[in-house]
Each structure stands twice: as C-alpha cells, then as structure tokens.
N, C-alpha and C positions, 0 to 999 in steps of 0.2 A: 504493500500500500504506500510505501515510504517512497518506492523507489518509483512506481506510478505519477502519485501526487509530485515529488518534485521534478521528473522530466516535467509534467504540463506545466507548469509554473516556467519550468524553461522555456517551454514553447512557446507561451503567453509573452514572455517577457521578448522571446526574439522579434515576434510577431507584431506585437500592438506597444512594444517601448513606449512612443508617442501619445500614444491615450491612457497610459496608464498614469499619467500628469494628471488626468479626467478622473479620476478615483477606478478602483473597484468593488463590488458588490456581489458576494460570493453566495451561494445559494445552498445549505447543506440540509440533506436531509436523515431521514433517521436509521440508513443501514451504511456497509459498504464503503455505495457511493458516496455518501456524505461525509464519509471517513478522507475518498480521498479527496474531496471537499477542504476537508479541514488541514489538509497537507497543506495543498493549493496557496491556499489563505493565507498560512503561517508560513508558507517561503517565499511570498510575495510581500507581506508585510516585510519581511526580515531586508529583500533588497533594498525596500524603500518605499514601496508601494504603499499609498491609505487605502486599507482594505476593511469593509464595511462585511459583517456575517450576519445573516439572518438562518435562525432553521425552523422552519415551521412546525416539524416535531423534535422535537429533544432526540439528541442521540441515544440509538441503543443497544448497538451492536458492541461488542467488548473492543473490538477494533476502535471501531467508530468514538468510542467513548474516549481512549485513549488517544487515538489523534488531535480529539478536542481539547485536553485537558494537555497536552503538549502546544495547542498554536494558542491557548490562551493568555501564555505569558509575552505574544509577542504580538497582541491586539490589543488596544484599551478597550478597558470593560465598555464604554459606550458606545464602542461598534459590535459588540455583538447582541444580536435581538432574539430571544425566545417567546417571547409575548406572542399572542394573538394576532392573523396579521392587519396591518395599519388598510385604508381606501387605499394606499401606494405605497407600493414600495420605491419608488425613483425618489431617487435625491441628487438624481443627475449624473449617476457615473457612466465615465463612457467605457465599461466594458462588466457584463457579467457574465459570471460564472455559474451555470445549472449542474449544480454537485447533486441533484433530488432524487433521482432513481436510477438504477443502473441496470444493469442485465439480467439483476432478477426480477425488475416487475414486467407486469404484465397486466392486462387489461387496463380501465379507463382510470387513471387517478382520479384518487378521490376527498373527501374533505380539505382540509389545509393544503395537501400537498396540488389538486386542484386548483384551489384558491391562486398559490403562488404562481404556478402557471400562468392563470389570467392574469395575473397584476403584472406578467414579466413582458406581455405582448406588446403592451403601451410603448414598456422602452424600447422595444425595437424598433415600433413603429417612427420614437423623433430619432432614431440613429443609433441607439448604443449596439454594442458589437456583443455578441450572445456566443459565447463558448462552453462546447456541451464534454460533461467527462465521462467518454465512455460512449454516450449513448444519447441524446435528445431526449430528457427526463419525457414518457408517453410514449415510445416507440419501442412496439415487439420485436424483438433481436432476432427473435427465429421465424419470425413472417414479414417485417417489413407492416405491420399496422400502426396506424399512428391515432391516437385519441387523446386531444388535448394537449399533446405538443407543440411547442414554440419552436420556429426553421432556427437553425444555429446557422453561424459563421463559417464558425471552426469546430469539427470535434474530432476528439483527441481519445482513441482508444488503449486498449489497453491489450499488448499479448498477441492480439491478433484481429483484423477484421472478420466484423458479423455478417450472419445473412442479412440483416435487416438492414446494415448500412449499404448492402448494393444494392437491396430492393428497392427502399426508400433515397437513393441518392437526393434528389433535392431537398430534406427535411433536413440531411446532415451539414449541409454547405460543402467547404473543404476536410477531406477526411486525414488525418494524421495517425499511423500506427506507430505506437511506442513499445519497446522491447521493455520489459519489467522483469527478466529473466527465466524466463519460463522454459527454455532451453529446449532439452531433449520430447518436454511434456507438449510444446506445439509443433515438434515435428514428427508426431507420431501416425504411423502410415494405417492410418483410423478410418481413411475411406472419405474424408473432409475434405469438401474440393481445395484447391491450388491457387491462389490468385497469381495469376499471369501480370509479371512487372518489367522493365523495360531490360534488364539484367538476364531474364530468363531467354526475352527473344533474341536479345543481342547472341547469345551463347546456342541457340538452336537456332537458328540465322544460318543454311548454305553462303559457302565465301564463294565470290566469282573470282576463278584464279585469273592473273594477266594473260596468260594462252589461251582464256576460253576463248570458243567460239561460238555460232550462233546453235551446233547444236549441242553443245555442252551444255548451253543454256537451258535445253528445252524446248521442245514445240507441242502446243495445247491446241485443241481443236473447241470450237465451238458453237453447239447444236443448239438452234433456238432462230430467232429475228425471221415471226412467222407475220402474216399479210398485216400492216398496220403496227407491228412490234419492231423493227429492225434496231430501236431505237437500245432497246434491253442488252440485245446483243453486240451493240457496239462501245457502249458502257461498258460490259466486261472484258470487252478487247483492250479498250483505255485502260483498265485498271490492271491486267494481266501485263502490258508491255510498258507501267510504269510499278511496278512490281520485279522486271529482270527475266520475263522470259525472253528466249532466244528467238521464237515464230509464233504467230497467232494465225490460224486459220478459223475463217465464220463459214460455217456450214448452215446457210440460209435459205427462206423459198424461194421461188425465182423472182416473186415478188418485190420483194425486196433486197435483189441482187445489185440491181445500179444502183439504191441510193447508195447502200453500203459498202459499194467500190469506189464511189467518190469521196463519201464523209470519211473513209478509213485507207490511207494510200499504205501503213503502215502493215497491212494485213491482209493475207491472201483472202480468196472467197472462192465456193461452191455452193452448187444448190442440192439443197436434200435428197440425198440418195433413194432411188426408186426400187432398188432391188440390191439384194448380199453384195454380188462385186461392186457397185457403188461406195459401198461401207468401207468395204476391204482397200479399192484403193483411195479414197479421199480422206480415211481416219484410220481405218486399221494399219495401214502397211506405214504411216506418216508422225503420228502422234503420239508424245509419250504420256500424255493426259488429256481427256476429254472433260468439260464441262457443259452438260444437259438439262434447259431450261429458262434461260432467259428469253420472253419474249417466243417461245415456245407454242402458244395453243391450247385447246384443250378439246378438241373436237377428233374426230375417230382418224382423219389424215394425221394428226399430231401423236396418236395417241399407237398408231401403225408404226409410225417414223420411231420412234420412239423404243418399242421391242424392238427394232430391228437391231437400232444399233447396238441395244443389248444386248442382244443375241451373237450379234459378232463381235462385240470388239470386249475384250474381255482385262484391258489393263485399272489402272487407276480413274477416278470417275469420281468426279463432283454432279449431286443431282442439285437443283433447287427449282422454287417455284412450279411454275407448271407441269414439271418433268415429276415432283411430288403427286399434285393434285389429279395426272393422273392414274393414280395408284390409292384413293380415296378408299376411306376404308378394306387395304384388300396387303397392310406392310407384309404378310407371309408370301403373298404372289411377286412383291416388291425383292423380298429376301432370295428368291429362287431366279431371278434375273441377276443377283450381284454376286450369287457362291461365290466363292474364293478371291477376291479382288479385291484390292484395297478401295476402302469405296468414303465419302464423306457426302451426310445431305445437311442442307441448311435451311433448316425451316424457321420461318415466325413460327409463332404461338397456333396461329389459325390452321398454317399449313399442317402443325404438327397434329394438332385434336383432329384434322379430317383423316391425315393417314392412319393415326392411333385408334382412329373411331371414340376417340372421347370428348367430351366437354372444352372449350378450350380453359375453365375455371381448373379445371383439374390439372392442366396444364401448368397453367400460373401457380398454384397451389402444391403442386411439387417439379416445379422447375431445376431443382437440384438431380433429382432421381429420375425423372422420366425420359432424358435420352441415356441413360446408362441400360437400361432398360431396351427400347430402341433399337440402340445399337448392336445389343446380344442376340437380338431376333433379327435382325440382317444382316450377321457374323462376326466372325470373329475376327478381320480385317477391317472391319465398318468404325465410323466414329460419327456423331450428333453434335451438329451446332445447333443449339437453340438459343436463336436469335432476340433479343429482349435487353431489357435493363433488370441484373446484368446479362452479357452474353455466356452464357453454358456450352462447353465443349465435352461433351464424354465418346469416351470409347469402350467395346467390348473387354479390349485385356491393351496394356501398353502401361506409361510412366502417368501415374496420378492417378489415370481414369476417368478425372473430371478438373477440369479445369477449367477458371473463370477470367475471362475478361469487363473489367469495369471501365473499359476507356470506352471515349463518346462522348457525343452532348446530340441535342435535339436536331440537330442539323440535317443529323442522319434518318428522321422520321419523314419520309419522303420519298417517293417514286421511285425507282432505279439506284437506290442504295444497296440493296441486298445483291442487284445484278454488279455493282462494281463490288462487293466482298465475294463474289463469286469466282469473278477476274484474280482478284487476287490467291483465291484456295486454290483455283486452279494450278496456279504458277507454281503454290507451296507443294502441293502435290504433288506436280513434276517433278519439281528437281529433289525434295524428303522420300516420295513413297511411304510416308507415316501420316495417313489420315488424321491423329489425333493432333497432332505438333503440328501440322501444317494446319489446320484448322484455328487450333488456337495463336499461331502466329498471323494468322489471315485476319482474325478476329481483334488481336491486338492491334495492329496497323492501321486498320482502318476505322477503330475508334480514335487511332492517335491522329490521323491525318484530320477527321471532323475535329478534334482540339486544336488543331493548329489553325484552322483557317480564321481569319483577325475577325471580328465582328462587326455587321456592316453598320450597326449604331447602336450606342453605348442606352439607348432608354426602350429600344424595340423588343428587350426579350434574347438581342442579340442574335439571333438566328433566320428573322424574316426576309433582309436580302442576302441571303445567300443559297445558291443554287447548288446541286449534286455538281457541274465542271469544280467549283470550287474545291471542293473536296477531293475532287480525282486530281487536280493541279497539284492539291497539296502529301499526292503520294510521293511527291519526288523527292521531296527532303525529308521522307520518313520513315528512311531504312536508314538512317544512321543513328548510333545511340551511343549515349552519357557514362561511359565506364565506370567512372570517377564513384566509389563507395559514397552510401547515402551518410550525412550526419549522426552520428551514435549521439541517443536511444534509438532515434527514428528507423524505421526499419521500411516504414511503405508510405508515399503519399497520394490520396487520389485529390483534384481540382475540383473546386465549386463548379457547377455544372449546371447549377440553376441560373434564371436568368435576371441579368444584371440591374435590372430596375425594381428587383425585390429581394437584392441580397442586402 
C-alpha cells in the first residue's frame, strides 16, 4: 500500500507540479483504497503540497486505519474532515484525488460514499483535475459498468491493468500502470489476457533485411471490391503496402476493374476467378497470403466465389466482413473450409454473434472468452480478432492465447477501418505465418496510427474532421518504436482517449 500510494503521489507530482500551487483535496474512503488514499495525502503534504482530507466514512480497514494515523502527523488537524458531508465540498483546489472505492466494490454507491461522488462532479465541471486511485470510485473492474462515477483525468492503477479500465476507456481518462511489486504473482501464466505495448510489437516486428527484395517481402492477394464496393478493397491495399509488403494483388469483379486500376497504380488486378484454374493461377501458384472480404458481397455469386477459393488455395488466410457473414450461423461448415491452415478472422461484435449464432450482448458480455472459444472450433492454427474497445486477439494454442490491444481512439468508428486493419493482418501474416502475433501486431498499429493522427479541432470531440486516408497516411511513421525503458514504477501507459472538450 506504501509503495502504491507513494508512486501516485509521484505521479501526481510529475504531472500537475503546477496546480498543485491550486491546493489539493484528497478523497479517502473506508477500505483499501482509502488507505492508499491516505498515503497519497501524507506524501504530498510532506513535499509541500496543502493537502485538504475528507473521508466520508471513517476508516476501517487495519490497513486503512494505519495509513491514517501515519499521514496525520503530517496534515493539520483542520484539513482533515470526518463530519457529515458539507452542500460542497470545493474550496477551490485544483486537483483531487478519488481514494473512495477500489477494486473491491461493486454495484451503485451508496449513502455518503454517493453523496461525495455528487459533490465531486461540480468540480470538474469549473476545471479541477480528478485523479482516480486505482479505479474511478463506481466502476466495475470486471465488466466495465459505471454507476455514479465521476470521468477522471488520470488514473493511476495498481499491479496491473483491469478489464474494466479497457472497457470503460473514456470514464478513466489517461490510464497509468504502476509496479507495487507484485513480481512473479502478475506474471503468472493464469490464462489473463496480455496487454499488447509498444515493447512487445517492436520485438515480434519481422526486420526487413537490406537485401530484401520484393518477394522476400511478400505478396498478399486480395478477394473482395464487388459491384459498388471496390472502395473496401483498395483500403486494404493502402494499408497492406504501407505496412511492408513486397506485392498486392486485388482480385476484383470486372466491375470494378478500371476504377481500381486507376485509383491503385501501386497494385496488380484481376477479376474473380470463374473456375479452379483461375484460383490456381491468379492466387494459388502467386500469393503467400490471401485476404477475403473487403467489399466482398453477400449474395450467392459472392458466396460461390468464395468456397472456391477455399477450396483451393489452402495457405494463410485473413477472413473479415462479408467473407464472415457468409458463413452466418453455420462456424462448423466455416471450420471445414480452413482444416489445417493458418487462418485469422476479424470480426466486430455483430459479425461475430451472426457466425457464433449468438446474441451480440453475449458477445460484449464475454469478450474476453468468446474468441478463444472461436478459435478452437476453426483449429488449431486459427486465431480471433475481436474487434471493439478493447480489441481481443485469441488463439487456439500459441504464446498468451489472448491478447489485448487498447490503442485507438474514435477515429477509427467508421466505414473502411476494419478493411485497412485487414490490409494490415494480411501483410503480418505473410511475412509471421503466426495468426495470433500477426493479429495482434495488426491490431496494435492500427490503433496506434488512429492516435497519431493530430486532431482537426481542439473543441469538436476531436475526431469529426478526420477521414479513414488520414489514418492510413498515418501508417507510415508507425512501424517505428521507442526502445528506451518506461520510467520505474510505471510499467504501462494508455492516453486519454476521450474527447477533448470534456476532458
């Protein structure tokens, strides 16, 4: 608890030095969290900080109790308040601290510890800066519900990121993981997904040697860009040959043959194979990965085209979107097209409850579990991106098993996003052949590149002018990565993600 409360207090101090001239207003409540509450307090008082303590219940945890009875030598009794709470609590400081509930509650607070919740919204509302320990006192750790939670700034966890902080991203603001030494006990191989960090994909990253050439690189074939769609599939081109592969082929309808020879100079084309040897030589005898489903179809010419190439081409294989949907309720007839092959599908939410034949609530509701799941029943090569906040990567059998990417922002809620992460899986499959890794490095990048794009105005929400090219622009500068070890405690940072005119 010692060693919790005083990194945050670090953190506080690195972060808001400047308004901590503004006072602060620490919030502790009566377990725990209000223990490390009471750290907080008493090592920001000790720098210099006027730290103001309210606990709406008395401590009463033995922890809890002793941390308080250690930070009260180094608070005048007149800042600290147990009384009843006052119509406000603001007295103006510009930064508090929510020490009120931690990991272990759950459901809707209630009485006081309510109470102070409501009084805390006001100040955020003229400005002050809300820093949550652990958790966003009201937010379920293991679902991501929030009842009567105030959005934080900053929170600052402990040990290890929650489910709840990637469900609920925008409640937490900026997220901060701090090491409190837990050691061997958070790296135990428990079956707990993986958060994927920029360290992981730098080091599972294919290097392009100086002698590559273009096919060392890789050549990805891609089936889709059906009458009125070509648009899908030349999105995933874009983002496949700003990703490093070495050739892209769009295997398109005739339809859509010129526009996509014109918009794409960078990219061979063909039109959809009408019979076996078409397959064989335009994708089979050519391509070290196909990618099936962008812009694709769904009507029985699509749905023909489609076993086919299954049926012959038998290497690596990204499915998504319509190449999913059609195999709607029926993943065991889906499983018997992909035996043996390394295979990776990306579905939303929606796509995945039609193949699953479930609910898409159920979907959301174990998002953790149900592509691991999935993936066992389409083999034992197979891996599930399930696409969301956050995104879910599982595999059959491989390193993790399940693995999370939290990067993104809203940018990417939009048309032809899934077709450029597509683009990208593709490329990683080519050149890994590891479904699972390539997946979750496809996953990563392309949340990082929606973070990089600047934002077209600071009061919009930040994300309204900005268009899908922007995002594929910004694949370019987003294979490179920050070697340099994070700050000791810190061990993980994710970015505020919400938007800027209600941070």
């Amino acid at each position: 608890m010692q060693r919790a409360g005083a990194a945050a207090a670090g953190e506080i101090a690195l972060r808001y030095r400047d308004r901590l001239e503004g006072f602060v207003l620490v919030l502790a409540g009566p377990g725990n969290n209000g223990g490390d509450a009471w750290v907080v307090a008493r090592a920001l008082a000790t720098a210099g900080a006027h730290v103001r303590v309210v606990e709406p219940i008395a401590a009463k945890t033995p922890d809890a109790l002793a941390e308080r009875s250690l930070a009260v030598d180094a608070i005048a009794e007149s800042d600290i308040e147990t009384a009843s709470l006052r119509d406000s609590l603001d007295r103006g400081e510009a930064v508090v601290v929510d020490g009120l509930l931690g990991t272990g509650g759950s459901g809707e607070p209630r009485g006081d510890l309510a109470r102070a919740l409501a009084l805390l919204e006001p100040m955020r509302a003229r400005g002050a800066t809300i820093v949550a320990l652990d958790v966003p006192s009201g937010l379920d750790v293991s679902t991501g519900a929030a009842r009567g939670a105030v959005r934080a700034d900053l929170t600052l966890t402990f040990g290890t990121i929650k489910r709840g902080h990637l469900i609920n991203r925008d409640l937490c603001g900026a997220i901060v993981v701090i090491d409190i030494g837990l050691g061997a006990h958070a790296l135990l191989r428990d079956g707990a997904p993986l958060l994927i960090d920029e360290a992981w994909v730098g080091a599972k990253l294919p290097e392009i040697a100086a002698s590559a050439h273009k096919g060392a690189r890789k050549k990805i074939a891609i089936v889709g860009g059906g009458k009125g769609m070509a648009g899908a599939a030349m999105l995933a081109a874009r983002a496949a040959l700003r990703s490093g592969v070495g050739m892209v082929k769009l295997v398109i309808s005739p339809e859509s043959l010129a526009p996509v020879q014109q918009s794409e100079p960078y990219a061979l084309a063909a039109v959809w194979p009408s019979d076996d040897a078409a397959v064989d030589r335009d994708i089979g005898g050519w391509a070290d990965a196909v990618v099936i489903g962008p812009g694709l179809g769904r009507d029985d010419e699509s749905r023909a085209l489609l076993e086919r190439v299954l049926r012959r081409w038998k290497g690596p294989t990204v499915l998504d979107a319509d190449a999913l949907t059609l195999f709607e309720g029926h993943a065991a007839a889906l499983a018997e097209h992909l035996a043996g092959r390394p295979v990776l599908i990306t579905p939303h939410p929606v796509e995945f409850a039609r193949l699953a034949g479930v609910d898409v609530s159920d979907v959301l509701t174990r998002r953790f579990d149900v592509g691991r799941e999935m993936a066992a029943t389409l083999g034992e090569r197979a891996a599930v991106l399930l696409k969301g906040v956050p995104t879910v990567v599982s595999g059959a059998s491989g390193e993790g098993q399940c693995l999370v990417s939290a990067n993104g922002t809203p940018a990417l809620a939009t048309a032809g996003s899934g077709d450029v992460l597509s683009g990208i899986a593709g490329t990683m499959l080519a050149q890994l052949e590891d479904p699972l890794i390539a997946g979750a490095i496809a996953a990563w990048v392309h949340g990082r590149a929606a973070e990089r794009v600047p934002s077209a105005s600071p009061t919009d929400g930040g994300v309204r002018g900005i268009a899908l090219e922007d995002v594929v622009n910004e694949l370019r500068d987003s294979w490179t990565f920050d070697a340099r070890p994070m700050r000791y405690p810190v061990i993980a940072v994710l970015p505020d993600v919400g938007p800027p005119a209600r941070r």
